[in-house]
Backbone bond lengths (Angstrom), bond angles and torsions (degrees), N, CA, C in turn:
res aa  C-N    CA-C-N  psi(-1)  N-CA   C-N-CA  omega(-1)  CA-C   N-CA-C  phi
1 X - - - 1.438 - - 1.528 110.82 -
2 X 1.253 127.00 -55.41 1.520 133.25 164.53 1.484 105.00 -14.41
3 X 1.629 89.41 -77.32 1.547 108.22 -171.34 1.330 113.99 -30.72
4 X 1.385 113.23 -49.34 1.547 132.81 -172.69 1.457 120.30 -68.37
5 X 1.311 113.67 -33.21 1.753 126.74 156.65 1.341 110.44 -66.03
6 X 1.668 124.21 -57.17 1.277 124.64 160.83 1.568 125.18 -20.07
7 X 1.541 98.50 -68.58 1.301 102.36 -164.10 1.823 107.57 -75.06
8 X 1.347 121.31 -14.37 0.707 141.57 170.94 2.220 120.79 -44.64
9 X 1.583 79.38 -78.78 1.689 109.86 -178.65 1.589 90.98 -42.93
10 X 1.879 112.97 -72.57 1.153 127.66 -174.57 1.495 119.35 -37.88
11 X 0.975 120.24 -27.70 1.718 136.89 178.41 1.306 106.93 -86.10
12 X 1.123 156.16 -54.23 1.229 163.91 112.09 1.613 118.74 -5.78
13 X 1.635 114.74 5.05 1.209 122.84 -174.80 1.820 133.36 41.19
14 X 1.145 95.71 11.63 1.524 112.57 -168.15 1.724 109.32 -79.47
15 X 1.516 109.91 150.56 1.388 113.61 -178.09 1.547 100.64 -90.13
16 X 1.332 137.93 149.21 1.495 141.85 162.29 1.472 104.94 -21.18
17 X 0.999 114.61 -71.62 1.650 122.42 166.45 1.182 135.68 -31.16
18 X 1.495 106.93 -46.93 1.768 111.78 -172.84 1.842 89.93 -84.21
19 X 1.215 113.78 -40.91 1.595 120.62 -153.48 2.281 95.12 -51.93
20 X 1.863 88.55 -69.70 1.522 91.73 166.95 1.316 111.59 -17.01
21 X 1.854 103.91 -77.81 1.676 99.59 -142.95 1.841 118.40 -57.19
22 X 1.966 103.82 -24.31 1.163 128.65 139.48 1.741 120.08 14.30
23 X 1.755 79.27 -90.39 1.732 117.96 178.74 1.371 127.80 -69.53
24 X 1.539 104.90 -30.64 1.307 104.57 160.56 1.628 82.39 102.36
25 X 1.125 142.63 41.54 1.367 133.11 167.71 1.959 116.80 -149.93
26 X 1.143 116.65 165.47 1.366 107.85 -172.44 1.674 105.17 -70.15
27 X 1.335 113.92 142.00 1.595 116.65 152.95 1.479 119.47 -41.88
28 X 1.409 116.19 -22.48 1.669 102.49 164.68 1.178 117.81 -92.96
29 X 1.643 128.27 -16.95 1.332 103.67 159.55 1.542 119.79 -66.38
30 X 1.487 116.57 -56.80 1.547 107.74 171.27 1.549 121.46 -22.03
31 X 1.239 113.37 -71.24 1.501 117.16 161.46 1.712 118.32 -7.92
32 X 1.485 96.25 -72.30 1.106 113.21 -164.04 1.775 103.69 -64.29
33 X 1.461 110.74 -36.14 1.205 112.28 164.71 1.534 131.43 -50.04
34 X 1.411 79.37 -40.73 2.156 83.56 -171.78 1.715 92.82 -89.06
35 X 1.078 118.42 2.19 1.881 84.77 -156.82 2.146 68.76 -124.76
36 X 1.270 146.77 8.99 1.197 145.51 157.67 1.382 116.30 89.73
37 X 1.121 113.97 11.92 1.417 126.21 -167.93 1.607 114.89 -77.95
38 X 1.460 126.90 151.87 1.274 140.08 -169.51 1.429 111.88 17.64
39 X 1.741 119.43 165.95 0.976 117.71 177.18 1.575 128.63 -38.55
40 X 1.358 102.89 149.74 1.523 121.91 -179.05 1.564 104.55 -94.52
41 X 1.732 112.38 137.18 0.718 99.09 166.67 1.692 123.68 -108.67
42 X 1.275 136.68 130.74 1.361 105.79 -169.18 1.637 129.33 -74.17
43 X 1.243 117.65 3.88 1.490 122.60 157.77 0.927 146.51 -81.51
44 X 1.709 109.35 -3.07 1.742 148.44 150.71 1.087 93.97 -61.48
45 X 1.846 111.63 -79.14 1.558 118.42 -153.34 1.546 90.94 -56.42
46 X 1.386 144.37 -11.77 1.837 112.06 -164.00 1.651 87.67 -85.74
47 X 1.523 92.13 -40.47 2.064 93.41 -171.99 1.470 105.33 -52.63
48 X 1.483 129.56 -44.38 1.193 110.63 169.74 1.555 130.47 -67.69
49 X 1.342 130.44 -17.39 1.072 142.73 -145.51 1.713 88.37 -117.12
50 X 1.469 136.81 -44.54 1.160 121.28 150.53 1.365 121.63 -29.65
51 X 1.767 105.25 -62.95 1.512 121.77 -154.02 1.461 105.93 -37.03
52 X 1.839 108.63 -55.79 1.332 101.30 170.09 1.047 111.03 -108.37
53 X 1.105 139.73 89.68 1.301 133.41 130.88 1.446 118.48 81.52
54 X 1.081 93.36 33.12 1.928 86.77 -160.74 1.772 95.42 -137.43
55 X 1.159 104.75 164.04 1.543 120.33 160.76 1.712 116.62 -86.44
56 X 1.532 88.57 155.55 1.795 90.43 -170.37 1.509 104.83 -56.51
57 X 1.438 108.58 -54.41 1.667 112.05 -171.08 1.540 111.08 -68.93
58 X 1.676 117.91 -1.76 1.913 104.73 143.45 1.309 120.83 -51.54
59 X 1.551 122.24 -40.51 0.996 117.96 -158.30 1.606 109.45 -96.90
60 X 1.736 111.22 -23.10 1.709 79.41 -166.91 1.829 75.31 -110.47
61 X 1.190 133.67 8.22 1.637 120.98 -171.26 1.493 96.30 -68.75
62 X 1.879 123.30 169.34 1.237 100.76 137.77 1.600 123.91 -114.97
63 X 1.267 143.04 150.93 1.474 120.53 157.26 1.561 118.11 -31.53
64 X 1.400 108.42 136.09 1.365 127.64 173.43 1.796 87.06 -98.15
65 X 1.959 99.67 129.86 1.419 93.83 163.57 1.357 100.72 -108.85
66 X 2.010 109.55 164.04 1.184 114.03 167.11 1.903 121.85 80.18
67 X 1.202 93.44 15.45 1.670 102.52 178.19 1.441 98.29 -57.11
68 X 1.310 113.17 142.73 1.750 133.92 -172.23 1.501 100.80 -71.84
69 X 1.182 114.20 -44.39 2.190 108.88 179.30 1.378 89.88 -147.53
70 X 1.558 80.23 153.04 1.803 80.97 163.04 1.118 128.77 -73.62
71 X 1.525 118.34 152.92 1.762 125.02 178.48 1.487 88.99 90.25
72 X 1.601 125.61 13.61 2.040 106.96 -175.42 1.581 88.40 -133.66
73 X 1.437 133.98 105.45 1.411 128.80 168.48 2.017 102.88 -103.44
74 X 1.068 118.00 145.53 0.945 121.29 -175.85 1.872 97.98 -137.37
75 X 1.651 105.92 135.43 1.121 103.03 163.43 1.450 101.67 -131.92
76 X 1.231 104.22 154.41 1.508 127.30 -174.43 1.325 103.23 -93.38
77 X 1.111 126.86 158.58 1.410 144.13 174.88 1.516 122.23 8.43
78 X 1.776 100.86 54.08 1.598 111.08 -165.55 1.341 121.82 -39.28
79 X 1.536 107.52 -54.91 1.578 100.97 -163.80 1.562 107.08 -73.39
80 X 1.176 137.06 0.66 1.247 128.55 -177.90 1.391 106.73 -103.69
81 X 1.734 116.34 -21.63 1.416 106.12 -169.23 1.514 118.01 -114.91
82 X 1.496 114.32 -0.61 1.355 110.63 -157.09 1.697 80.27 -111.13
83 X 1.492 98.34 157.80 1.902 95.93 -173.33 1.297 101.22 -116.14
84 X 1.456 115.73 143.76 1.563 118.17 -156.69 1.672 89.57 -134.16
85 X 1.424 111.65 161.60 1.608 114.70 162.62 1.056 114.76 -122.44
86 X 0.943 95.39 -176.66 1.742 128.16 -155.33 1.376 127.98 -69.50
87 X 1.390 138.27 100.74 1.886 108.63 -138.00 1.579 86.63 -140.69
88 X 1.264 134.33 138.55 1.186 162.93 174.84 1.786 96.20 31.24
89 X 0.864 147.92 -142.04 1.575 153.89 -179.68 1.176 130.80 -93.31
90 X 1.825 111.58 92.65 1.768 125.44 -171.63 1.309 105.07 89.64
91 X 1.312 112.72 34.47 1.799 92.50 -172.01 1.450 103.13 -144.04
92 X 1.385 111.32 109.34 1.434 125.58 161.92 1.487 122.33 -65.82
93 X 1.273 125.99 114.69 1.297 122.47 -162.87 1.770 94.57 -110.82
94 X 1.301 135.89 121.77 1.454 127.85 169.51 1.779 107.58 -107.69
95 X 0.939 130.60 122.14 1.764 110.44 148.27 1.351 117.39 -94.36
96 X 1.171 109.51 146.42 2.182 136.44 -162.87 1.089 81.70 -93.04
97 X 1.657 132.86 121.40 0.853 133.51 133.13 1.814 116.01 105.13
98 X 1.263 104.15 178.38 1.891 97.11 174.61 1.673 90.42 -103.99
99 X 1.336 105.49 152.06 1.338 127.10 168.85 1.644 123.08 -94.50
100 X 1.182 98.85 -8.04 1.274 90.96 165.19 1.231 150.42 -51.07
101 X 1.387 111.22 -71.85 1.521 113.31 156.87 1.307 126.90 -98.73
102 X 1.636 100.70 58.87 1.394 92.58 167.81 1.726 101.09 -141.70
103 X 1.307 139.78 146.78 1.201 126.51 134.15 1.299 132.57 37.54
104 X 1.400 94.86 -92.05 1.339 112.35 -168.52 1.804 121.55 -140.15
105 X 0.938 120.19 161.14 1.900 115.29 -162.93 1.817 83.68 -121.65
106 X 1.656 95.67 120.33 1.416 105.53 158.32 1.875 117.48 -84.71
107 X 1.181 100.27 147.30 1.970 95.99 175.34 1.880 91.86 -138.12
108 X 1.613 70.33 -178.35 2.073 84.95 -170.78 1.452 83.09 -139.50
109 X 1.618 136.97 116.33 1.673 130.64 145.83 1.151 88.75 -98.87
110 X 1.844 102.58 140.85 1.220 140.89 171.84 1.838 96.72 -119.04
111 X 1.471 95.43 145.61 1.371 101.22 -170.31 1.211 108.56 -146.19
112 X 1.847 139.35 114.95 1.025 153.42 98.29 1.708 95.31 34.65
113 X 1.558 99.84 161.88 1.535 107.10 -174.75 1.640 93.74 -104.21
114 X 1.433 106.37 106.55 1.965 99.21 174.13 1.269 84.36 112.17
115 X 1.498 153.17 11.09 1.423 153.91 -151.75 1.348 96.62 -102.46
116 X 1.503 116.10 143.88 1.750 118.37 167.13 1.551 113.32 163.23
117 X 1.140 109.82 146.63 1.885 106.54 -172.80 1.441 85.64 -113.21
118 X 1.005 125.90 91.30 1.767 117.49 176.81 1.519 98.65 -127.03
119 X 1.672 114.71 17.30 1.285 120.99 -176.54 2.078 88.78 -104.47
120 X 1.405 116.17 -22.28 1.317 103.02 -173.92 1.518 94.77 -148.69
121 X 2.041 103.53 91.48 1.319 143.54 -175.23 1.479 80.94 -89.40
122 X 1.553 106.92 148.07 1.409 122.86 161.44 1.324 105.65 -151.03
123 X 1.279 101.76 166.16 1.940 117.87 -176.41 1.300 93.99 -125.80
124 X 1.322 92.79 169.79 2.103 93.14 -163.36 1.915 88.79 -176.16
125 X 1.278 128.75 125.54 1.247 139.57 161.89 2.030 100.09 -37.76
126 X 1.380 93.29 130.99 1.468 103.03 166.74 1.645 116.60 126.40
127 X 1.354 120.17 -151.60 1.143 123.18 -163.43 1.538 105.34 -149.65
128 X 1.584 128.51 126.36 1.627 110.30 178.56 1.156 109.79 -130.62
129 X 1.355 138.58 164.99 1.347 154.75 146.03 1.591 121.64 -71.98
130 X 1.204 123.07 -170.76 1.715 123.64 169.92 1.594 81.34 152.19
131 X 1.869 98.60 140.07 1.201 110.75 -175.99 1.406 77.49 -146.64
132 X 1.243 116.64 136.51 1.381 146.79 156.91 1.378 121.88 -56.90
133 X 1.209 136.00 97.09 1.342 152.47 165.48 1.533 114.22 -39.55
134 X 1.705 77.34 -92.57 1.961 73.81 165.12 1.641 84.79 -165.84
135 X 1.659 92.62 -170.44 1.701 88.75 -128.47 1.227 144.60 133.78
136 X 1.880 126.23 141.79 1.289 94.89 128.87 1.558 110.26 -146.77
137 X 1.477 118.59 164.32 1.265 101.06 -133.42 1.834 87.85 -151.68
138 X 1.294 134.86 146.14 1.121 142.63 -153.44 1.616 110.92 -127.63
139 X 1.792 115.26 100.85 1.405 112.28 163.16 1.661 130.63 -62.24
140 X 0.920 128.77 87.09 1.545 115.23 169.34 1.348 101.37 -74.67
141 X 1.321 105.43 147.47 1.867 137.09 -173.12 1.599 90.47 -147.35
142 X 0.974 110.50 83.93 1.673 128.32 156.63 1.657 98.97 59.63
143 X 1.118 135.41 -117.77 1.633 128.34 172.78 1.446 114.04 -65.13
144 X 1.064 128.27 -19.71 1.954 135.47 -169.18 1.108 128.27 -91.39
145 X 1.251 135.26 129.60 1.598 133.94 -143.64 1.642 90.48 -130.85
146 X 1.493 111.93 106.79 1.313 105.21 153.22 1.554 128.87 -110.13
147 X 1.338 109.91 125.95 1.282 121.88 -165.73 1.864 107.82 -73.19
148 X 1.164 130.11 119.45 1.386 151.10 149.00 1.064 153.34 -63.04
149 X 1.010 145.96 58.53 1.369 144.02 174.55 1.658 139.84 -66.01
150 X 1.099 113.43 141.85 1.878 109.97 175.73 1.382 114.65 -30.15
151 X 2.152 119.41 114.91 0.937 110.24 -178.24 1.720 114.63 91.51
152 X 1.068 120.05 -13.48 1.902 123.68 173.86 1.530 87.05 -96.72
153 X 1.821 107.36 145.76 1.376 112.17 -178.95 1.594 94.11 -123.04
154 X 0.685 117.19 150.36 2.075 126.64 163.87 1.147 104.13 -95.81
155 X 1.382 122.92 162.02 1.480 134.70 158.93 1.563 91.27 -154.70
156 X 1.532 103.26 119.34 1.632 112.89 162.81 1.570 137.60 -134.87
157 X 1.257 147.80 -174.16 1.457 120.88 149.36 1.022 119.56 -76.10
158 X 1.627 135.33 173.61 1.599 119.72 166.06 1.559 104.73 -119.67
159 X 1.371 125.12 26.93 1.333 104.00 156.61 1.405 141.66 -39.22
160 X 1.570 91.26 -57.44 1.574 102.78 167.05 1.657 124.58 -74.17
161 X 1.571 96.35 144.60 1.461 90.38 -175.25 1.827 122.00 -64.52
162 X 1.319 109.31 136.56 1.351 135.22 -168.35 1.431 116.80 -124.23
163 X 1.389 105.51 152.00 1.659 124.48 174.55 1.359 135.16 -179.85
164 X 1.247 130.03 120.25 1.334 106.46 -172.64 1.934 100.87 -100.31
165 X 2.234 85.40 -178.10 1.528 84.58 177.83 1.647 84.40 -157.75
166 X 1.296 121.03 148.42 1.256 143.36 141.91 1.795 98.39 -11.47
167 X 1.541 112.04 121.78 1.265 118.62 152.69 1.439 123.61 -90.20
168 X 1.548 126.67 -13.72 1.016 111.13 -176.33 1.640 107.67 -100.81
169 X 1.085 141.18 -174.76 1.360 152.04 163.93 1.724 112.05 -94.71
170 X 1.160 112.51 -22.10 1.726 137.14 -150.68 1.264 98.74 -99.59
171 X 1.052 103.66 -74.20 1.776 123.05 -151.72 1.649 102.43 -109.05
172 X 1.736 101.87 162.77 1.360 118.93 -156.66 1.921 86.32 -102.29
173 X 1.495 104.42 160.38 1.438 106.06 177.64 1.558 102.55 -159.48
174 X 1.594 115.29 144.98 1.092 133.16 -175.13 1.316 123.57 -148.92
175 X 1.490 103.57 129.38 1.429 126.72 -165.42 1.450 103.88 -106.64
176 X 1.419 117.66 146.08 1.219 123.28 172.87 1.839 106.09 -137.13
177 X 1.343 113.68 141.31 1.317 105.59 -165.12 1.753 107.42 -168.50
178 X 1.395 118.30 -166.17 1.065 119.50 -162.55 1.466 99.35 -164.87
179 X 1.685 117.87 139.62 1.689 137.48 176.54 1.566 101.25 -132.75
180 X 1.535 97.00 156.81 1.419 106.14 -172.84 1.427 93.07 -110.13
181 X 1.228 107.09 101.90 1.872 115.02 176.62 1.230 114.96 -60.59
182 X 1.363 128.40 169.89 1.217 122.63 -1.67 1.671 108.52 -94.71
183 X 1.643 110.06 149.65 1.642 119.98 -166.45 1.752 83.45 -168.06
């Protein structure tokens, strides 16, 4: 994703500096953007991902090469191969695939014991899923706490701002799920 802001700014001839003030964000977050550093927040990435023209899941999805027909992407051994960042505290965020032409954008959060971005909730047009791996693991929907367990699936809108986080302190937990882009 860095790379992709990188190559981005650089194309657009812009200095780190001018590009930010641009976007409406500090030159050290950009930084921190292109060079991959500390959590992401996703209300940066939309400001950047607006800025040009693009959808969020351009920036953190990757192309799948070599899909067998069109409308059929297949990835192989996602959580080990697709590279995800770093999102509020213990929490690996990946998205499966490009979101573009499809529906809907599958993701995988993996979560640290005590892990959760529920400090940077966002709302986003659409409708999502999340099925619990294993785990257990806590939706906030703006004031409302729904409790999760290994094997319980959600289905909600995402107008309202949303986020999950790790319920345990102990143990690791993982969600797998799906949004109807673009957000």
């Amino acid at each position: 994703m860095g790379q992709r802001i990188r190559r981005l700014r650089t194309q657009a001839g812009k200095t780190l500096r001018a590009q930010a003030r641009e976007i409406g964000i500090a030159p050290s977050s950009l930084s921190a953007l292109e060079n991959g550093n500390g959590g992401v927040s996703l209300k940066r990435l939309q400001l950047v991902a607006e800025h040009f023209g693009l959808h969020i899941t351009e920036l953190l999805g990757e192309p799948v090469p070599g899909s067998p027909a069109e409308g059929v992407e297949i990835i192989r051994n996602c959580a080990a191969t697709v590279p995800g960042v770093r999102r509020g505290t213990g929490v690996l965020y990946q998205l499966l695939g490009s979101g573009r032409d499809h529906a809907i954008q599958p993701y995988l959060l993996s979560f640290d014991p005590g892990g959760g971005y529920d400090r940077d909730m966002i709302g986003h047009p659409g409708e999502e899923i999340a099925y619990v791996l294993h785990g257990q693991v806590e939706l906030l929907i703006e004031d409302e706490c729904h409790e999760l367990g290994q094997g319980d699936l959600i289905r909600f809108r995402t107008e309202r701002r949303h986020a999950f986080r790790n319920a345990s302190h102990v143990g690791v937990a993982a969600v797998i799920g799906a949004a109807t882009p673009p957000w």
